[in-house]
C-alpha positions in Angstrom: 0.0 0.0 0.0 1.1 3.6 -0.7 0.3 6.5 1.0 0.6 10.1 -0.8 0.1 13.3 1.3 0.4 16.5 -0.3 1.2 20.4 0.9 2.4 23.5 0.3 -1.2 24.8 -1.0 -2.8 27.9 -0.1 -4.1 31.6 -1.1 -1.8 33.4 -3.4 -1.9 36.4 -6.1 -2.0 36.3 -9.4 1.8 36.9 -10.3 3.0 34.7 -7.5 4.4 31.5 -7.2 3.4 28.2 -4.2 5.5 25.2 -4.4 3.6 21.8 -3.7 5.1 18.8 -2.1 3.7 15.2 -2.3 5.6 12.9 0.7 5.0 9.5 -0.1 5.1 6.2 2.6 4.6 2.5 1.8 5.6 0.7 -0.9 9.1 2.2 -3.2 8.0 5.1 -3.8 11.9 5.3 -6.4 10.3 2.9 -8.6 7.6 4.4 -10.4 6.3 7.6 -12.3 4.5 10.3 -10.4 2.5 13.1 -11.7 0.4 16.1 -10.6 -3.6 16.6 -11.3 -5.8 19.2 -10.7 -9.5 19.5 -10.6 -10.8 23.0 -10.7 -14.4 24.5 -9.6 -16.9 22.7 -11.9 -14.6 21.2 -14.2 -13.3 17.4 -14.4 -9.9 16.5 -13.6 -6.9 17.3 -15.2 -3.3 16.4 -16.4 -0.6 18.9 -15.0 2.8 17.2 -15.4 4.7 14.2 -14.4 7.7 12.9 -13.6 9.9 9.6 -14.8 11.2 6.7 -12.4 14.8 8.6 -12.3 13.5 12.2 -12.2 15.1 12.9 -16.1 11.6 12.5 -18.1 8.8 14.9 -17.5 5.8 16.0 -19.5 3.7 19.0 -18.9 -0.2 20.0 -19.8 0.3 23.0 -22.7 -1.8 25.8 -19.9 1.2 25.1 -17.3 4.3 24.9 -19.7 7.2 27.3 -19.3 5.1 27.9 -15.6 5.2 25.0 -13.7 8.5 22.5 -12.9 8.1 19.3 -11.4 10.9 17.2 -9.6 11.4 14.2 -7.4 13.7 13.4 -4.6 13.7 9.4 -4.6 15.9 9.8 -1.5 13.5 11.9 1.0 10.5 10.0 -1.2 9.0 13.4 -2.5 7.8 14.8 -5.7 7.5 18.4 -6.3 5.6 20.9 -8.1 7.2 24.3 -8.6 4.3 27.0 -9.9 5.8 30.5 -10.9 3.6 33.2 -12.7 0.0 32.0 -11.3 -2.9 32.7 -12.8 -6.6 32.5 -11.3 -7.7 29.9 -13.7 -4.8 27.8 -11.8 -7.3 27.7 -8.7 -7.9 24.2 -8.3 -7.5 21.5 -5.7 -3.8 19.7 -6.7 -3.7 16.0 -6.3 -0.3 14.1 -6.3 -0.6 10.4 -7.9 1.5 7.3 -8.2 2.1 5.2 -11.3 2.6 1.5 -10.3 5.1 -0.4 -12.8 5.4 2.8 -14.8 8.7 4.0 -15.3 8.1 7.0 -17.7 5.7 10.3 -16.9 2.1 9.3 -17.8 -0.4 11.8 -18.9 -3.6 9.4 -18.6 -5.1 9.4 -14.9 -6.0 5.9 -15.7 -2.7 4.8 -15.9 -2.3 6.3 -11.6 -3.0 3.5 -8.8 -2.9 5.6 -6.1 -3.8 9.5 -5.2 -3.6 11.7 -2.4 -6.3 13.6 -0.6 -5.2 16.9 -2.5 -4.5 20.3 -1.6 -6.6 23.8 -3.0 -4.3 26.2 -4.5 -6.3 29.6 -5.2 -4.9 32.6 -7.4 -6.8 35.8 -6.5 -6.7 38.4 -9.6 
C-alpha cells in the first residue's frame, strides 16, 4: 500500500508563485512515475505534469508549460511541483498520484494507482 500526502497549497496572487510537495510512505515510492492533477471549480480533472522513475523524463499540460516545474527526490521519497507566474484559472485542488510499474511520466489518470487527498491552491486576480 502507498500513502501520498500532499502540501504546500494555499491563497496566493496572481503573479505569484506556491510550491507543492507530495511525501510519499509504503511501498518504493523510487520505482515508479509520479505526476500532478488538478480539478478546478466545476470542471473534471486534469493532467498537469509528471515525472519519470529517475526524475530525467517529465511532461507537462500545454496551460502550465514554461510555468510549472516538477521534480522528485527518490531519497527523501518526494515529488514536487514548482508554480511560478500563477494565474486565477490555476485555482484548483492539486492532487499528487503514483504510477505502479510505470517508469516513464504518464499523462492518462487511468494509468495512476494511487492519489492523495489533494491540496486547494487559489490565485486571486
Amino acid at each position: 500500500q502507498v500513502q501520498l500526502v500532499e502540501s504546500g497549497g494555499g491563497l496566493v496572487q496572481a503573479g505569484g508563485s506556491l510550491r507543492l510537495s507530495c511525501a510519499a510512505s509504503g511501498r518504493s515510492f523510487r520505482s515508479w512515475a509520479m505526476g500532478w492533477f488538478r480539478q478546478g471549480p466545476g470542471k473534471e480533472r486534469e493532467f498537469v505534469a509528471a515525472v519519470s522513475r529517475s526524475g530525467a523524463g517529465t511532461n507537462y499540460a500545454d496551460s502550465v508549460k514554461g510555468r510549472f516545474t516538477i521534480s522528485r527526490d527518490n531519497a527523501k521519497n518526494t515529488v514536487y511541483l514548482q508554480m511560478n507566474s500563477l494565474k486565477p484559472e490555476d485555482t484548483a485542488v492539486y492532487y499528487c498520484a503514483l504510477a505502479f510499474g510505470k517508469l516513464g511520466p504518464q499523462e492518462r489518470a487511468y494509468e495512476y494507482d494511487y492519489w492523495g487527498q489533494g491540496t486547494q491552491v487559489t490565485v486571486s486576480s
